[in-house]
Every structure is written in C-alpha cells, then in structure tokens.
C-alpha angles and dihedrals in degrees: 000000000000091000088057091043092042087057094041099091090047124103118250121227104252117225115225125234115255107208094143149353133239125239133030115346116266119233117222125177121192124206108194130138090214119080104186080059094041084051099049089063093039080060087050115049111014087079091060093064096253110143109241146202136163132194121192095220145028098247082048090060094043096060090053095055095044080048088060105267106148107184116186097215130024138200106204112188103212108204091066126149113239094031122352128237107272077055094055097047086050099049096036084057093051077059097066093275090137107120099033117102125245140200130172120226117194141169077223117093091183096058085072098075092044119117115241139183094212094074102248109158126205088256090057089057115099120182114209140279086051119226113231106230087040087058096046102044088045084063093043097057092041096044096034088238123189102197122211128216086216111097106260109261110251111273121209118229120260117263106239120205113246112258097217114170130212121253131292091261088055095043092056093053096044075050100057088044103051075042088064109039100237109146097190085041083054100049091041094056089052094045086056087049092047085052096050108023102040085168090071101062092116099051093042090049098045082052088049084059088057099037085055086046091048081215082139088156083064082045091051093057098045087051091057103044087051087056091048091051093048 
C-alpha cells in the first residue's frame, strides 16, 4: 500500500498515439484458416497504412509468394488444414522468403516453448487473441518503425498483375507433363504457351516459380483452378 501511495504523485510515461508510420509502406501478409482471426489483424493494422494481404492456407500463401508477392512480415497460424505452419515458413523461404519477418501466432500457449529449425524465437511467438501493443511494438522492433501520431495517409491497393491462363489444349498438356514430373517437358510447355498465348505471361511466370521450385503438387492445383475457371 505505501509502495502505491509512495508512486502516486509521479508522472507516468505517456504513451503516444500510433496512428501511422513514416517512410515506404510495409507489406504483411497473414496465413490463417480462420477469418474472423485473419480479420481481427486486418482491423488492426490496414488503417495504419500497412499493405496488406491474407491467405486462408499454406499452400495459399505459398502460391502468392511463387506468383511474386514479396511481404516484408508474415503472421503464419500453425494448427492449418493442407501444411502446417512450421511447413509453410520453411517452403515460403525456398521461395525466396529469406529476408521477410516472421512471427507464429497460435491458440496454443504450449507451442511457444517448443524448439524449432525455422528460427522462431519466443518473442515471435504471439497466443492468441493477440493482444494489440504486443503486435505493434513487435513490428516495430522488427521493421524499425518509427510510428506517427498523424492518421496514415490512404494507400492504394497494389496492382496485381492478371493471372490468365492459356487454353484448355494447352492446360492438358501442361497437365501430362506436371503429372509426370518432367520438369523440361514443363518449361517447354510454358514457353509454347508464352509464344502463342502472350496474354498469358503472368500465369506462365508465376508456373516457372513452382517448376524451379519442383513444388508440381502447387502446379496441380493451379492447373486445376485454371480449368475450373475455363
């Protein structure tokens, strides 16, 4: 009791408002399956100007990373149906995922004390719910933010380029060939497509990621997806 009367009289720190963030915009994506948890960050953190994408899955994720999307945080959920999320931190950085920072957040308390070999400290380790200044001064500290009390200025949304992919005859033989496992059968089949389908370059691009990757179970499904949509 005399401590708290004691430190009654002193001044206490103020915390300043963050309402936005100096410099270029930061790009996060979040992989979660669940959406009312994939829309409790997007609350949180689109209005402070922070670019943002989710993706519902790991193998989601993954094929918007193979497509080009280079994110410069990520919030990977680890209990997910399809790969978990210690999978899909270990395949998004085969893709090229090096650089970006990553924290785990997880209904799971436990999970935090657990040894891991994708680097994921216990101060990348979120439980969920999260609790809002814990997520913002962990960007901060990972981003080397320097937050704003001014309202982020309103960000337009990054063009992404138009997946369009080639016809159905081309899509079967793309088909025999991922089915296969042939990877020069596979880019030569795109490079036919590139030469008669210039339309295409997108889709075909964003295929060559996962051929080099040899990840042909991501090039199934966009195969099938793209017949689907056909």
């Amino acid at each position: 009791v005399h401590e708290a009367v004691a430190g009654a009289g002193r001044p206490q720190p103020v915390q300043r408002a963050r309402r936005g963030y100096e410099g270029a915009r930061r790009r996060l994506l979040v992989v979660d399956n669940e959406e009312a948890d994939r829309e409790l960050l997007g609350h949180v953190l689109a209005p402070l100007g922070f670019e943002l994408r989710s993706a519902a899955s790991g193998h989601d994720a993954l094929d918007l990373i193979a497509a080009g999307y280079r994110p410069d945080a990520m919030f990977v959920d680890l209990a997910m149906p399809g790969i978990d999320g210690w999978e899909t931190i270990r395949r998004a950085r085969r893709l090229g995922l090096a650089d970006a920072a990553v924290a785990i957040v997880s209904a799971n308390a436990f999970d935090k004390g657990l040894d891991n070999d994708v680097e994921i400290a216990p101060e990348d380790f979120f439980v969920k719910p999260v609790r809002h200044t814990e997520l913002l001064d962990w960007l901060e500290r990972r981003l080397g933010l320097r937050w704003t009390e001014a309202a982020a200025a309103s960000v337009p949304a990054p063009v992404q380029p138009v997946l369009r992919p080639p016809s159905r005859e081309r899509l079967r033989a793309l088909d025999e060939a991922v089915s296969l496992g042939y990877f020069r059968g596979i880019m030569n089949q795109l490079d036919a497509i590139d030469g008669e389908q210039p339309e295409c370059a997108a889709w075909t691009e964003a295929q060559r990621v996962l051929a080099r990757q040899f990840q042909f179970e991501a090039m199934g499904r966009a195969l099938a997806e793209a017949a689907h949509a056909g």
